[in-house]
PyMOL Python script that loads the backbone (N, CA, C, O; Angstrom):
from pymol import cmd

cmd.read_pdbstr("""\
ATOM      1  N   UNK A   1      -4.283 -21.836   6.959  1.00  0.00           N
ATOM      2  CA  UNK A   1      -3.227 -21.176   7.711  1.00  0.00           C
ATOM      3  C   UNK A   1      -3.611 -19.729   8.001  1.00  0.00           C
ATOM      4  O   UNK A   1      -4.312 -19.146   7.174  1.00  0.00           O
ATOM      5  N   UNK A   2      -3.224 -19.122   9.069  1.00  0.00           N
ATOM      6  CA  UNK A   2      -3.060 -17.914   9.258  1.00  0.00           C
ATOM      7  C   UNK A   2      -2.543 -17.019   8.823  1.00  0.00           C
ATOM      8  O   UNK A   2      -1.417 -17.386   8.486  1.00  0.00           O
ATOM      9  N   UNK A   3      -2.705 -15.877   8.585  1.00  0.00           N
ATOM     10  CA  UNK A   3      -2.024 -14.926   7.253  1.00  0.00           C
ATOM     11  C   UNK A   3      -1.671 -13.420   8.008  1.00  0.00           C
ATOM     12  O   UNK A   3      -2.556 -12.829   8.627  1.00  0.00           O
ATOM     13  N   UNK A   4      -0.930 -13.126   7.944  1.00  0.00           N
ATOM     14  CA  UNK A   4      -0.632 -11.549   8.498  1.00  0.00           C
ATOM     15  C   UNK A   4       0.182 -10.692   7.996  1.00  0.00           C
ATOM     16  O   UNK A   4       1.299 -11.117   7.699  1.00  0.00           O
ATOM     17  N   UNK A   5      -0.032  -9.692   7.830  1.00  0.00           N
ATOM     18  CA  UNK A   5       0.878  -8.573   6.952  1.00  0.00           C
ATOM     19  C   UNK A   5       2.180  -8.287   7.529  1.00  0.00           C
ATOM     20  O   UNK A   5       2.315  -7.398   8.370  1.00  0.00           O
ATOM     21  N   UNK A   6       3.220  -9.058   7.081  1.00  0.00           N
ATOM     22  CA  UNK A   6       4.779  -8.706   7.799  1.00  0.00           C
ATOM     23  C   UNK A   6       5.382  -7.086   7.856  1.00  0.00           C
ATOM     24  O   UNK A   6       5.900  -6.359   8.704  1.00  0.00           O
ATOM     25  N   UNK A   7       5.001  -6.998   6.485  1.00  0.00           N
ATOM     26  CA  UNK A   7       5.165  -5.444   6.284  1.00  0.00           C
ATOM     27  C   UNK A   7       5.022  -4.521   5.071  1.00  0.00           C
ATOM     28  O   UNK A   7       5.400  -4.986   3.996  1.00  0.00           O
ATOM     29  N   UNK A   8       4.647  -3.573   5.089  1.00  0.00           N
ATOM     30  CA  UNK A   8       4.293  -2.721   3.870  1.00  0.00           C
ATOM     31  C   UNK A   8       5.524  -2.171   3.351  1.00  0.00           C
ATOM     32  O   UNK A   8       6.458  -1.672   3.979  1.00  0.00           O
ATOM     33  N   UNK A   9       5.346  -2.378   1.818  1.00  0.00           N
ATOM     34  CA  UNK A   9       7.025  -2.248   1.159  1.00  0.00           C
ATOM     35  C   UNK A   9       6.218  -0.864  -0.355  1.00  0.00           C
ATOM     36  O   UNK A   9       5.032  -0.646  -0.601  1.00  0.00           O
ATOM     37  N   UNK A  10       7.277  -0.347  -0.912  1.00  0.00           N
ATOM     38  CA  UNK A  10       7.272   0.887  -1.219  1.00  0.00           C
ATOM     39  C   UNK A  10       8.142   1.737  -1.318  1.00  0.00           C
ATOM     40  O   UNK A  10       9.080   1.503  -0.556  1.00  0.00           O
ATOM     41  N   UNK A  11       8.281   2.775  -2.016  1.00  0.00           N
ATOM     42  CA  UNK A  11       9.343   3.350  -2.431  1.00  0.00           C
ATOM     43  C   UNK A  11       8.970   4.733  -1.741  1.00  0.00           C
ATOM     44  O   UNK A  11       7.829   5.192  -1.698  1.00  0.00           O
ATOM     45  N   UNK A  12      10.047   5.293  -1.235  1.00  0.00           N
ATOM     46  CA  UNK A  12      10.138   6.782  -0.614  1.00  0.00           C
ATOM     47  C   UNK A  12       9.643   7.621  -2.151  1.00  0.00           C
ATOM     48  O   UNK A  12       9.920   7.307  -3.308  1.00  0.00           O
ATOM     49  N   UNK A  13       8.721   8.920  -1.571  1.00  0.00           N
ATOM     50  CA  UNK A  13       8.410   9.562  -0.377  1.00  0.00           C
ATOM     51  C   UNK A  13       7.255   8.645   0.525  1.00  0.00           C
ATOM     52  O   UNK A  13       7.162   8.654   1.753  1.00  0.00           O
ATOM     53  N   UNK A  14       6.192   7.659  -0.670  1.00  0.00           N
ATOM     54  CA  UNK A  14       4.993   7.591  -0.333  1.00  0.00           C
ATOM     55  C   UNK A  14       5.028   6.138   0.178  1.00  0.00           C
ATOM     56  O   UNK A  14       5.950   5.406  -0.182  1.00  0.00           O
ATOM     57  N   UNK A  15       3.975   5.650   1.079  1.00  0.00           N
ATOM     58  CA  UNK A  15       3.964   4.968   1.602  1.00  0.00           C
ATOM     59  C   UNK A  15       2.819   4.453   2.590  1.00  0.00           C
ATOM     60  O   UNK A  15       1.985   5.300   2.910  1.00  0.00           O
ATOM     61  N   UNK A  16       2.671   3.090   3.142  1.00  0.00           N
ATOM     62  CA  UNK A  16       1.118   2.855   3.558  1.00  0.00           C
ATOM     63  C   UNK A  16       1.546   3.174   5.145  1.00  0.00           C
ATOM     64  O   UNK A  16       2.414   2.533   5.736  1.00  0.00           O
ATOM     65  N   UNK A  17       1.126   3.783   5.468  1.00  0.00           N
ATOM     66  CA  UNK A  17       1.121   4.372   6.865  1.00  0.00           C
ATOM     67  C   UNK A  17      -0.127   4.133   7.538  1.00  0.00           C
ATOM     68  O   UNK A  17      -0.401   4.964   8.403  1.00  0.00           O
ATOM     69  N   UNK A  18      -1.032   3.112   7.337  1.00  0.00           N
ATOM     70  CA  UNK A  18      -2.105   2.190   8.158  1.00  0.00           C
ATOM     71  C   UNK A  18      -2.710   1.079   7.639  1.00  0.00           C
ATOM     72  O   UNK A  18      -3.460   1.193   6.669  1.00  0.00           O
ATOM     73  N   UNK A  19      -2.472  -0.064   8.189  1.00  0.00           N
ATOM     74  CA  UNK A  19      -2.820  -1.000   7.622  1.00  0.00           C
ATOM     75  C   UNK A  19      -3.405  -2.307   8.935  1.00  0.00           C
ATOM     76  O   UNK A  19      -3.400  -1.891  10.094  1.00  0.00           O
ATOM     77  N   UNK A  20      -3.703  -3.251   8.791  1.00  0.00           N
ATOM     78  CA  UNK A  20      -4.206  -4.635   9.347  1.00  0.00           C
ATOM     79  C   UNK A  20      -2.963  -4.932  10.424  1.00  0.00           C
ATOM     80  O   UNK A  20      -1.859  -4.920   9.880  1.00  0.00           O
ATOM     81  N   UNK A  21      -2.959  -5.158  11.648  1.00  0.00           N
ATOM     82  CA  UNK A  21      -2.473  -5.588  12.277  1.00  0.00           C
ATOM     83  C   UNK A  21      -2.915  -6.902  12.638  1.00  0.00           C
ATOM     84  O   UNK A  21      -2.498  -7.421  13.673  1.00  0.00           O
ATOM     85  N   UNK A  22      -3.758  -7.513  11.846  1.00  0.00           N
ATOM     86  CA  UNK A  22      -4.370  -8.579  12.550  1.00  0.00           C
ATOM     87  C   UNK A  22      -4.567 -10.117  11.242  1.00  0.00           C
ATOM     88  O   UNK A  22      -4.275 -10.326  10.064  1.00  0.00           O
ATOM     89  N   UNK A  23      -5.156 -10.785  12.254  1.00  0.00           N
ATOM     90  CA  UNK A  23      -5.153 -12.088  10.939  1.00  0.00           C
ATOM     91  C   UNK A  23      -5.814 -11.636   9.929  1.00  0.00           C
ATOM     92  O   UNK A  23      -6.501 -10.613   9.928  1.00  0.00           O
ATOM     93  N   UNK A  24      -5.609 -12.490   8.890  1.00  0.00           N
ATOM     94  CA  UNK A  24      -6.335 -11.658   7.533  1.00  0.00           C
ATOM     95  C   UNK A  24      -7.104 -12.789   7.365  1.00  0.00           C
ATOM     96  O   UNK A  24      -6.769 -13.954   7.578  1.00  0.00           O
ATOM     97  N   UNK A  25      -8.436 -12.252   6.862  1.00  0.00           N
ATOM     98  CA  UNK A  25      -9.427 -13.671   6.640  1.00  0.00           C
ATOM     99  C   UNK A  25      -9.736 -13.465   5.279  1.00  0.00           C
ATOM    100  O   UNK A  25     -10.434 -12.510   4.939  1.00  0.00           O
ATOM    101  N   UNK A  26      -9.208 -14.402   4.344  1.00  0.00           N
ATOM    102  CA  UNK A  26      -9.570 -14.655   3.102  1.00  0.00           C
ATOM    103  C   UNK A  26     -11.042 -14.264   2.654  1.00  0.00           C
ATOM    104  O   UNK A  26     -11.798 -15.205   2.895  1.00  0.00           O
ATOM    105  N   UNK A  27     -11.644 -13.271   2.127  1.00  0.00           N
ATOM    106  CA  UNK A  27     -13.145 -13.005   1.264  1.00  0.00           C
ATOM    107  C   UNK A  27     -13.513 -11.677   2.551  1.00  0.00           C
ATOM    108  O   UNK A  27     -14.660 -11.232   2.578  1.00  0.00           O
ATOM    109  N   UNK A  28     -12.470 -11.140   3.541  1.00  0.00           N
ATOM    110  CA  UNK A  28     -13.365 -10.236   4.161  1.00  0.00           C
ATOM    111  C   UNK A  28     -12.494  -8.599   4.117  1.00  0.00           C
ATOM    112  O   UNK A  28     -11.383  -8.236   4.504  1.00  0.00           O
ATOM    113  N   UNK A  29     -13.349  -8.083   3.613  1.00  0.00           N
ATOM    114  CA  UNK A  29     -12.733  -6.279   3.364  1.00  0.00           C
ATOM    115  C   UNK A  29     -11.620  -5.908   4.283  1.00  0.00           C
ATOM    116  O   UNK A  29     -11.507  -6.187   5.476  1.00  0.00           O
ATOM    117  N   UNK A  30     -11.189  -5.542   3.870  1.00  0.00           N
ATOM    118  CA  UNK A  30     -10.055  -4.557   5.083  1.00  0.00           C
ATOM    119  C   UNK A  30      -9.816  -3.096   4.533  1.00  0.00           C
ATOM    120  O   UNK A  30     -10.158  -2.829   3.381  1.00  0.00           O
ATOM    121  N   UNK A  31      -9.090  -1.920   5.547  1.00  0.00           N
ATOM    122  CA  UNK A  31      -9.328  -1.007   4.769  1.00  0.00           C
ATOM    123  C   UNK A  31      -7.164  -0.432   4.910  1.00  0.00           C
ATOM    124  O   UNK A  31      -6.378  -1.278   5.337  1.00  0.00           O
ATOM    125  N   UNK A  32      -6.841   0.446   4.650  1.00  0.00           N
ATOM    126  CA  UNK A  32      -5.773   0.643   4.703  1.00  0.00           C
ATOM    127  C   UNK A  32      -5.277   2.031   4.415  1.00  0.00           C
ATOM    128  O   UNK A  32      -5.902   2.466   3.448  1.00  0.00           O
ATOM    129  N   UNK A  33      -4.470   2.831   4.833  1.00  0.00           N
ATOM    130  CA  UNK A  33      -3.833   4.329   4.257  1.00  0.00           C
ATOM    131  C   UNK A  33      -2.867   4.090   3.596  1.00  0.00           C
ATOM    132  O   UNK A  33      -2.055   3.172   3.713  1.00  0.00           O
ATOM    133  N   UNK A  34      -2.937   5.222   2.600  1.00  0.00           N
ATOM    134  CA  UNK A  34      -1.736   5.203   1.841  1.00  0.00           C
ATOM    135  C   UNK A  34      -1.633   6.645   1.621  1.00  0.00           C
ATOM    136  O   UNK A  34      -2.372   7.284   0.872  1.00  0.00           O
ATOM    137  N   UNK A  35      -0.355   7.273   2.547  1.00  0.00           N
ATOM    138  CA  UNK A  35       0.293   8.614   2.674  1.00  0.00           C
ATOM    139  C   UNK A  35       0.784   8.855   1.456  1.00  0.00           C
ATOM    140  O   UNK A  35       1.530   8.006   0.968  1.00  0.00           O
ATOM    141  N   UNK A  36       0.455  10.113   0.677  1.00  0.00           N
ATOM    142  CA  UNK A  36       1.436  10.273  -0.561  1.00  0.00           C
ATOM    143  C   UNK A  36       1.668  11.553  -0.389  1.00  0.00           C
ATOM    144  O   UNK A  36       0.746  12.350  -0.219  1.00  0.00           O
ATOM    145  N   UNK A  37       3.410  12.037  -0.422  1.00  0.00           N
ATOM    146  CA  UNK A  37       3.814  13.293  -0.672  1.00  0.00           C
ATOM    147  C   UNK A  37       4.322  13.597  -2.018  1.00  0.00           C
ATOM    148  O   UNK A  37       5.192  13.217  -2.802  1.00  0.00           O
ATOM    149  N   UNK A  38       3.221  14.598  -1.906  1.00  0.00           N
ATOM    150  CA  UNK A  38       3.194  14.918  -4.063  1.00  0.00           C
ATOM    151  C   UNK A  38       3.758  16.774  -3.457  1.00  0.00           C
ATOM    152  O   UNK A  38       4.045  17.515  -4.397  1.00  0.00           O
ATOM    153  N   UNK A  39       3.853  17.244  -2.382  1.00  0.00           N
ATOM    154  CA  UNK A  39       4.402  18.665  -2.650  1.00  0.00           C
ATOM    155  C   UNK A  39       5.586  19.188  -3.450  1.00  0.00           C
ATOM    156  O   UNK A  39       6.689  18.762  -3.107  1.00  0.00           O
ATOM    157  N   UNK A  40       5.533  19.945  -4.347  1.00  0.00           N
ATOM    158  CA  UNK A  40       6.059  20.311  -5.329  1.00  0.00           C
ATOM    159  C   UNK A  40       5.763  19.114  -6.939  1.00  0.00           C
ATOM    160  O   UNK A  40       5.527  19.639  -8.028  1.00  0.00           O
ATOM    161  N   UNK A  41       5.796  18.381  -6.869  1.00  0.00           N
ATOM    162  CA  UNK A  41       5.601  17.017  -7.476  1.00  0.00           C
ATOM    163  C   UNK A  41       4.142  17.084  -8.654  1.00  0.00           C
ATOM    164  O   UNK A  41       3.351  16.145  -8.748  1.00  0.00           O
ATOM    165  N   UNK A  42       3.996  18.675  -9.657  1.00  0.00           N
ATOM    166  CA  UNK A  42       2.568  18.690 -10.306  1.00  0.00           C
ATOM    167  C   UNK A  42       3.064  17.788 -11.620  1.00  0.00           C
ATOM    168  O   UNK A  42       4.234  17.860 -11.995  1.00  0.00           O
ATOM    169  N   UNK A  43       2.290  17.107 -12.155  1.00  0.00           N
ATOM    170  CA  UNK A  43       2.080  15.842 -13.162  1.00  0.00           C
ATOM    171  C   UNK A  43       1.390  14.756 -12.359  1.00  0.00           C
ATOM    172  O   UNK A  43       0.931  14.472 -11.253  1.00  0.00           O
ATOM    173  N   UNK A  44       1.685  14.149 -14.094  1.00  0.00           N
ATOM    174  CA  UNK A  44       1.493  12.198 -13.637  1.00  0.00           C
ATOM    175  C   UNK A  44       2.385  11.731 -12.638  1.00  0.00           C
ATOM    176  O   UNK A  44       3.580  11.946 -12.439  1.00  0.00           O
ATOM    177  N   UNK A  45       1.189  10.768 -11.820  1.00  0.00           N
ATOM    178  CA  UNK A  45       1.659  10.099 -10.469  1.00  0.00           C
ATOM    179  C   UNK A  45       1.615   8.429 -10.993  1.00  0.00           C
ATOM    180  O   UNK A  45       0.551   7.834 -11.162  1.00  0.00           O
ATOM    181  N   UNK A  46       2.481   8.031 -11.132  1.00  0.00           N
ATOM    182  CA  UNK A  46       2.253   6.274 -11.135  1.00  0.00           C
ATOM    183  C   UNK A  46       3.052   5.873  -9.867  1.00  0.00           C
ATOM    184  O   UNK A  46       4.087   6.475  -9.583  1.00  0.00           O
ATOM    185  N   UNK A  47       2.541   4.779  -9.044  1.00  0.00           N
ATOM    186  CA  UNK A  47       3.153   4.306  -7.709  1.00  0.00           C
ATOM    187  C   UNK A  47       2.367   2.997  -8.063  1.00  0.00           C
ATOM    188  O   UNK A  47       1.354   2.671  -8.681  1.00  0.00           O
ATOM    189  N   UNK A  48       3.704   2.235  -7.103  1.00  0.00           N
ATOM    190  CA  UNK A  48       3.354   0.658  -6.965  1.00  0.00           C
ATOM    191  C   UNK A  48       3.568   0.837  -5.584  1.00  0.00           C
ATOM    192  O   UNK A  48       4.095   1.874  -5.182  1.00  0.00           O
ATOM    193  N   UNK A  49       2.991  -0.641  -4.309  1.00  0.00           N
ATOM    194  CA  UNK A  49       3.353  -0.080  -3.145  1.00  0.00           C
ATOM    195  C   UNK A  49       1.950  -1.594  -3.238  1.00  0.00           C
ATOM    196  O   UNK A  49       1.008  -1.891  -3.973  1.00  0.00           O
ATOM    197  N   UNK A  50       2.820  -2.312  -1.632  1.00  0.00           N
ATOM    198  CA  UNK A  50       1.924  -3.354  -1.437  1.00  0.00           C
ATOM    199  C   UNK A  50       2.017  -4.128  -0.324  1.00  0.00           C
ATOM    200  O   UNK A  50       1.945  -3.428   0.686  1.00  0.00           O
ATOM    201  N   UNK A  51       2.110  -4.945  -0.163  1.00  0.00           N
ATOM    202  CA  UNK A  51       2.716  -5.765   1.256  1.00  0.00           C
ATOM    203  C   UNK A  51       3.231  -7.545   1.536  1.00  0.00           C
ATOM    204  O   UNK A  51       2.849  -8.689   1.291  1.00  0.00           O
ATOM    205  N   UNK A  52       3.714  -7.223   1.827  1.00  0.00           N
ATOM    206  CA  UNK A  52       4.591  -8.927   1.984  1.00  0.00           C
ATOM    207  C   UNK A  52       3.957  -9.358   2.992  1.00  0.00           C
ATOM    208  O   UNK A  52       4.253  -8.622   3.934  1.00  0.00           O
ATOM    209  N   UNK A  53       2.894 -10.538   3.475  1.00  0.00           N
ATOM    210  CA  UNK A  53       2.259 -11.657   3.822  1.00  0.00           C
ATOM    211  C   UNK A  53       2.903 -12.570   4.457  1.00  0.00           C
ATOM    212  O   UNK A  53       3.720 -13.151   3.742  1.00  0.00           O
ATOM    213  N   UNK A  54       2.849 -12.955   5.625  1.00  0.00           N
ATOM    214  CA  UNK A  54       3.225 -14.054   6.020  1.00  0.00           C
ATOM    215  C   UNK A  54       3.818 -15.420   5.728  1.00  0.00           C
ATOM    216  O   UNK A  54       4.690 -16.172   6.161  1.00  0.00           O
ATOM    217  N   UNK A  55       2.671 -15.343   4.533  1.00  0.00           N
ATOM    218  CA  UNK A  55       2.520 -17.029   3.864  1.00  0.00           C
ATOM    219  C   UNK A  55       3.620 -16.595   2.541  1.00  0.00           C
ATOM    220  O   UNK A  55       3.606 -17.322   1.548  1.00  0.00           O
ATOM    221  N   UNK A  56       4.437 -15.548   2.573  1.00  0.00           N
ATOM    222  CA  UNK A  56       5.547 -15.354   1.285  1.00  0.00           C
ATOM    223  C   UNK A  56       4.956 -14.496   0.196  1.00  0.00           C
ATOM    224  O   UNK A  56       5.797 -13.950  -0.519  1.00  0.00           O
ATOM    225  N   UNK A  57       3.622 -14.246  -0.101  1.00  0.00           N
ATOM    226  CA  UNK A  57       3.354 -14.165  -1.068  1.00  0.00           C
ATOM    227  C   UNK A  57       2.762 -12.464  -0.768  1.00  0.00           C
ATOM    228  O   UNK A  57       2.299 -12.143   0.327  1.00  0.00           O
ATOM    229  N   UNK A  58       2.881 -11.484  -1.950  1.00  0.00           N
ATOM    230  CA  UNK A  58       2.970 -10.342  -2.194  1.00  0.00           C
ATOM    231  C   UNK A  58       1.180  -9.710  -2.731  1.00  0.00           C
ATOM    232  O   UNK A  58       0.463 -10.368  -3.485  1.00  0.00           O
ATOM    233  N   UNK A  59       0.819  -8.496  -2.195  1.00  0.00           N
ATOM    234  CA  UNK A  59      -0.401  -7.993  -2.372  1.00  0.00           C
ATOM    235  C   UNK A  59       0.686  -6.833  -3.159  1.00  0.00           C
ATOM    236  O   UNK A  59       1.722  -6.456  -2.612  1.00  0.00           O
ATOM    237  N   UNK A  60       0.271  -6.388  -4.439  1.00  0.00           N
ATOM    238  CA  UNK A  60       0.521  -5.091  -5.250  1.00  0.00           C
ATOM    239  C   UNK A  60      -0.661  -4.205  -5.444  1.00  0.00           C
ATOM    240  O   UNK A  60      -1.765  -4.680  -5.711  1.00  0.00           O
ATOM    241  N   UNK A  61      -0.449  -2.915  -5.314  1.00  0.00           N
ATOM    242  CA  UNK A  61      -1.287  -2.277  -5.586  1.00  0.00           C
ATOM    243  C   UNK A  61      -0.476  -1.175  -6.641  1.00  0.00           C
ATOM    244  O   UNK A  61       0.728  -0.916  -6.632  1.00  0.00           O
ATOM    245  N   UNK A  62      -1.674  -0.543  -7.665  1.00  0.00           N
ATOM    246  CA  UNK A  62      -1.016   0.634  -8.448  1.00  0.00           C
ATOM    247  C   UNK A  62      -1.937   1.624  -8.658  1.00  0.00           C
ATOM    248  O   UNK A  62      -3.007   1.546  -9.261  1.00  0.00           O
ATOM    249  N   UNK A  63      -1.214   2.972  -7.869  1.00  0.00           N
ATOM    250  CA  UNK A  63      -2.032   4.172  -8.168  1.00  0.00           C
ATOM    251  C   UNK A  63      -1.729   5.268  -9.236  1.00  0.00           C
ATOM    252  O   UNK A  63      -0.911   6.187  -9.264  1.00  0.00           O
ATOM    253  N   UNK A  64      -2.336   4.994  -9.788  1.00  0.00           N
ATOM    254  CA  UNK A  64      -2.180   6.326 -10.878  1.00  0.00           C
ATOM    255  C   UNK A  64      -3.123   7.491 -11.028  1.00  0.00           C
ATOM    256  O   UNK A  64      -4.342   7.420 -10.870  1.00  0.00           O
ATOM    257  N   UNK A  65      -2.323   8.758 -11.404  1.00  0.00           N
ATOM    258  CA  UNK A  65      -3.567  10.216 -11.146  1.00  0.00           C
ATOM    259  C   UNK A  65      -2.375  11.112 -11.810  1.00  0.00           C
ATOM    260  O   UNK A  65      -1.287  10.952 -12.364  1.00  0.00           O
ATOM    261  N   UNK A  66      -3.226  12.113 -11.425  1.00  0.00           N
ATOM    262  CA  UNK A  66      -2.616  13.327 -12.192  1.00  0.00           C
ATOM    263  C   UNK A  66      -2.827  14.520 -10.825  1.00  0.00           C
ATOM    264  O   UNK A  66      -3.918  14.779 -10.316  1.00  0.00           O
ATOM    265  N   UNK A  67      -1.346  15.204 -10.368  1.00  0.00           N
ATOM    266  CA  UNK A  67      -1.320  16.202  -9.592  1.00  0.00           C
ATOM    267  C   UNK A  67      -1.040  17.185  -9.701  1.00  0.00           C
ATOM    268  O   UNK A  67       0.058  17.525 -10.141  1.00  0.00           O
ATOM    269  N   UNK A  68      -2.235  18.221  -9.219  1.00  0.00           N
ATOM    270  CA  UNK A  68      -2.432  19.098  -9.850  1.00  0.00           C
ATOM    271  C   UNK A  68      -1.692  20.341  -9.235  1.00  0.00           C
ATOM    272  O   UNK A  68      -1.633  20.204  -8.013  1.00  0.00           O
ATOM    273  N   UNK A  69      -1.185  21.352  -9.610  1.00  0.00           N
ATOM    274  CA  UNK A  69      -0.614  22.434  -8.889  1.00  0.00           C
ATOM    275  C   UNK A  69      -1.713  23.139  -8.077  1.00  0.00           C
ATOM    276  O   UNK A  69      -1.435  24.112  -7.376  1.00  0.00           O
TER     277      UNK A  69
END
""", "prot")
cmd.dss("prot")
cmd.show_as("cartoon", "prot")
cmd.util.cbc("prot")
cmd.orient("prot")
């Protein structure tokens, strides 16, 4: 089956602001942005943030770092 990214889900501020508009082929790279507004925001960063698939099923991603003043 054909697979396509319905939409990128995520919690305000940060968020994927470029991603695949196109079929997704199982085993081949893709690349993607992920906008994060950390202004004012110095510490630990943990974010989840991923995308809902066509076929129902969920891509998660988790970034964690440390921001620095």
């Amino acid at each position: 089956d054909t697979v396509f990214i319905l939409r990128p889900w995520t919690g305000d501020p940060h968020y994927i602001c470029e991603y695949p508009k196109e079929a997704i082929v199982k085993g081949k790279p893709y690349s993607f942005t992920v906008c994060f507004w950390n202004e004012g925001r110095a510490g630990l960063f943990h974010k989840t943030m991923g995308f809902e698939l066509s076929n129902r099923e969920n891509i998660a991603f988790v970034f964690k770092g440390n921001v620095l003043k």
